[in-house]
N, C-alpha and C positions, 0 to 999 in steps of 0.2 A: 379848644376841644380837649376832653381828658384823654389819657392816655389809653388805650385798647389794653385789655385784662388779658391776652395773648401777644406777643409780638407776632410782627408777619412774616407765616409762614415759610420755611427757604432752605432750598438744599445746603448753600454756605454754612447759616447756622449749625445746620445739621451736623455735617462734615466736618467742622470747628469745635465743634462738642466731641467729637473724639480726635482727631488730630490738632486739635489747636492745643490743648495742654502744653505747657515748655517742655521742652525734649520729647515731644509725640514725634514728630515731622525729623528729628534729629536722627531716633531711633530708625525710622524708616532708611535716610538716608544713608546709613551707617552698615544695615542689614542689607542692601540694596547693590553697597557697595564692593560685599562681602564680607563684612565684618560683623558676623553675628554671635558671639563669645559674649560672655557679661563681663569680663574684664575689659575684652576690646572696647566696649560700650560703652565703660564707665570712664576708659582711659581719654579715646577719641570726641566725647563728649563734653565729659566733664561735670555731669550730674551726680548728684548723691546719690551713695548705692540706693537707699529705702524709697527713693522716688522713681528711680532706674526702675525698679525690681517692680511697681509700680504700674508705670506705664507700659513697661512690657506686656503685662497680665493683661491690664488693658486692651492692647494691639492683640493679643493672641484671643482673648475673649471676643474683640471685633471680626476676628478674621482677617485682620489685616498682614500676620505674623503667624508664623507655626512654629512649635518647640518640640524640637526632637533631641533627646542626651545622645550625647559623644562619650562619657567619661560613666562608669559604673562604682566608682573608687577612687576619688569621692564623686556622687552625682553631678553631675554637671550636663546644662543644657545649652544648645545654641539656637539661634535664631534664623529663620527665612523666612523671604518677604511670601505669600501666598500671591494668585493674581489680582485681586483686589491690590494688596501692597505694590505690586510692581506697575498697576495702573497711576501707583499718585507719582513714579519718577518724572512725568509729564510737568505734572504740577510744581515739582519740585526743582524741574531744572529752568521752568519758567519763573520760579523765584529768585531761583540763580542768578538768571538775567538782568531782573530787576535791581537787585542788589548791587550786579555788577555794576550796570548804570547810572545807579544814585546817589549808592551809599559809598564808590568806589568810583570816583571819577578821576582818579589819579592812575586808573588804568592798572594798578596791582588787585590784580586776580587771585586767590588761594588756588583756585584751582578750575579748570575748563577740559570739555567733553570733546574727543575727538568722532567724530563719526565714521561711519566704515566706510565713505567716497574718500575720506581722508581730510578731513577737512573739521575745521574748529565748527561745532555745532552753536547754532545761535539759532534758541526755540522761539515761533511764531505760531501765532494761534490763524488755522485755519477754518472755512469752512466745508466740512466735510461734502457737501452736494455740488459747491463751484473749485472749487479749490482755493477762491481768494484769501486772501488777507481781511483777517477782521479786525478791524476797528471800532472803536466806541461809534461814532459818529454814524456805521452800517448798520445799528444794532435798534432795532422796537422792543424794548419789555410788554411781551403780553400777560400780566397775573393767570396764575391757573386757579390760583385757590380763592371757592369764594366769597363773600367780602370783603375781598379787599384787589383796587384798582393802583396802580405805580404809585400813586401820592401817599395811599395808606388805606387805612379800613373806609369802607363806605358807611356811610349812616344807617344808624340799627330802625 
Protein backbone atom coordinates (compact mmCIF):
# COMPACT_ATOMS: atom_id res chain seq x y z
CA UNK A 1 0.00 0.00 0.00
CA UNK A 2 1.49 3.58 -0.79
CA UNK A 3 2.14 5.71 1.54
CA UNK A 4 -0.97 8.23 2.69
CA UNK A 5 -0.10 12.03 1.22
CA UNK A 6 -0.71 13.22 5.12
CA UNK A 7 0.73 11.32 7.99
CA UNK A 8 -1.95 10.45 10.62
CA UNK A 9 -3.34 12.97 12.30
CA UNK A 10 -1.94 13.28 16.22
CA UNK A 11 -1.63 15.60 19.09
CA UNK A 12 2.13 13.98 19.71
CA UNK A 13 3.13 15.10 16.35
CA UNK A 14 1.71 18.35 17.06
CA UNK A 15 3.24 18.90 20.28
CA UNK A 16 6.78 17.66 18.84
CA UNK A 17 6.63 20.22 16.24
CA UNK A 18 7.04 22.85 18.78
CA UNK A 19 8.67 21.28 21.80
CA UNK A 20 10.56 18.49 20.27
CA UNK A 21 13.25 20.89 18.70
CA UNK A 22 16.80 20.12 20.73
CA UNK A 23 16.73 22.38 23.67
CA UNK A 24 12.76 23.16 23.28
CA UNK A 25 11.91 20.88 26.41
CA UNK A 26 15.48 22.13 27.97
CA UNK A 27 14.37 25.56 27.80
CA UNK A 28 11.26 24.74 29.51
CA UNK A 29 12.83 22.92 32.04
CA UNK A 30 15.34 25.53 32.84
CA UNK A 31 12.61 28.45 33.10
CA UNK A 32 10.50 26.23 35.24
CA UNK A 33 13.16 25.68 37.40
CA UNK A 34 13.85 29.33 37.69
CA UNK A 35 16.32 30.03 35.64
CA UNK A 36 15.14 32.19 33.11
CA UNK A 37 18.14 34.72 32.17
CA UNK A 38 19.62 34.11 28.60
CA UNK A 39 22.98 33.60 30.19
CA UNK A 40 21.40 31.21 32.74
CA UNK A 41 20.23 29.43 29.61
CA UNK A 42 22.86 29.18 27.65
CA UNK A 43 25.16 28.35 30.54
CA UNK A 44 22.77 25.44 32.25
CA UNK A 45 22.12 24.14 28.72
CA UNK A 46 24.60 24.37 26.72
CA UNK A 47 23.17 25.50 23.45
CA UNK A 48 24.44 28.07 21.02
CA UNK A 49 23.57 31.36 21.70
CA UNK A 50 21.77 31.73 17.86
CA UNK A 51 19.67 28.59 18.38
CA UNK A 52 18.93 29.56 22.25
CA UNK A 53 17.74 32.91 21.03
CA UNK A 54 15.89 30.76 18.65
CA UNK A 55 13.83 28.66 20.34
CA UNK A 56 13.15 30.99 22.90
CA UNK A 57 11.25 33.19 20.24
CA UNK A 58 9.66 30.10 19.50
CA UNK A 59 8.24 29.26 23.08
CA UNK A 60 7.37 32.84 23.56
CA UNK A 61 5.60 33.04 20.04
CA UNK A 62 3.78 29.54 21.29
CA UNK A 63 2.70 30.74 24.47
CA UNK A 64 4.48 28.56 26.17
CA UNK A 65 7.11 31.35 27.57
CA UNK A 66 6.64 35.13 28.39
CA UNK A 67 9.50 37.73 28.16
CA UNK A 68 9.48 40.48 30.27
CA UNK A 69 13.09 42.92 30.67
CA UNK A 70 14.64 43.19 33.99
CA UNK A 71 17.61 45.33 32.86
CA UNK A 72 16.88 48.86 30.67
CA UNK A 73 20.86 49.40 30.28
CA UNK A 74 21.64 47.22 28.55
CA UNK A 75 18.17 45.55 27.52
CA UNK A 76 17.85 42.41 28.78
CA UNK A 77 15.08 40.05 29.10
CA UNK A 78 14.04 37.01 31.24
CA UNK A 79 11.87 34.21 30.84
CA UNK A 80 8.58 32.45 32.50
CA UNK A 81 7.02 29.57 31.96
CA UNK A 82 3.15 30.84 31.05
CA UNK A 83 0.39 27.98 32.24
CA UNK A 84 0.67 26.19 29.09
CA UNK A 85 4.65 26.00 30.00
CA UNK A 86 3.99 24.93 33.46
CA UNK A 87 1.43 22.16 32.22
CA UNK A 88 4.47 20.37 30.31
CA UNK A 89 6.51 19.97 34.15
CA UNK A 90 4.21 16.85 34.10
CA UNK A 91 5.57 15.75 31.09
CA UNK A 92 8.85 16.48 31.84
CA UNK A 93 9.29 14.96 34.97
CA UNK A 94 7.83 11.83 33.56
CA UNK A 95 10.66 11.83 31.32
CA UNK A 96 12.84 12.13 34.15
CA UNK A 97 11.67 9.05 35.28
CA UNK A 98 12.07 7.26 32.34
CA UNK A 99 15.46 8.19 31.92
CA UNK A 100 16.16 7.56 35.34
CA UNK A 101 15.16 4.06 34.75
CA UNK A 102 16.85 3.24 31.57
CA UNK A 103 19.32 5.22 30.71
CA UNK A 104 20.60 5.36 34.45
CA UNK A 105 20.35 2.06 36.02
CA UNK A 106 23.45 2.49 37.99
CA UNK A 107 21.08 4.42 40.20
CA UNK A 108 23.21 7.95 39.80
CA UNK A 109 20.53 10.52 39.48
CA UNK A 110 21.43 14.39 38.45
CA UNK A 111 18.78 15.29 40.15
CA UNK A 112 15.15 14.28 41.95
CA UNK A 113 11.82 16.16 43.05
CA UNK A 114 11.04 16.29 46.56
CA UNK A 115 7.25 16.69 47.11
CA UNK A 116 5.56 18.64 49.73
CA UNK A 117 4.43 15.23 51.90
CA UNK A 118 8.21 15.16 51.85
CA UNK A 119 8.94 12.47 50.00
CA UNK A 120 10.98 11.72 46.65
CA UNK A 121 8.23 12.17 43.90
CA UNK A 122 8.06 9.32 41.46
CA UNK A 123 5.56 10.41 38.55
CA UNK A 124 2.66 7.86 37.44
CA UNK A 125 0.27 8.42 35.07
CA UNK A 126 -3.10 8.20 36.26
CA UNK A 127 -6.72 7.99 35.34
CA UNK A 128 -8.27 11.10 36.06
CA UNK A 129 -12.22 9.43 36.56
CA UNK A 130 -10.89 6.12 38.73
CA UNK A 131 -7.78 7.17 39.90
CA UNK A 132 -5.92 3.94 38.83
CA UNK A 133 -2.74 3.41 37.34
CA UNK A 134 -2.57 3.28 33.64
CA UNK A 135 -0.96 0.99 31.86
CA UNK A 136 -0.41 0.09 28.23
CA UNK A 137 -2.21 -3.02 28.56
CA UNK A 138 -5.73 -0.73 30.02
CA UNK A 139 -5.55 1.44 27.11
CA UNK A 140 -8.18 1.13 23.64
CA UNK A 141 -7.02 3.66 20.96
CA UNK A 142 -10.21 4.90 19.59
CA UNK A 143 -9.11 7.30 16.11
CA UNK A 144 -11.09 10.49 16.13
CA UNK A 145 -10.01 11.64 12.86
CA UNK A 146 -11.54 10.45 9.84
CA UNK A 147 -9.93 7.93 7.76
CA UNK A 148 -8.14 6.67 9.43
CA UNK A 149 -8.61 3.52 12.03
CA UNK A 150 -5.33 2.33 14.71
CA UNK A 151 -3.57 0.32 11.77
CA UNK A 152 -3.58 3.49 9.53
CA UNK A 153 -5.65 5.31 6.71
CA UNK A 154 -8.74 3.28 5.53
CA UNK A 155 -9.19 2.94 1.88
CA UNK A 156 -9.99 5.86 -0.21
Amino acid sequence: MAAPKDPRPCSIADALALVGEKYSLLVVREVCLGNGRFDQLVRNIGAPRDILATRLRRLVDAGILTKRSYSERPQRFEYRPTQAGLELVPVLLTLMEWGNRHLRPDGDRPMVHEHTCGNELVPVVTCQACGETVHHQDLTPRPQSPGWTVAGPTAA
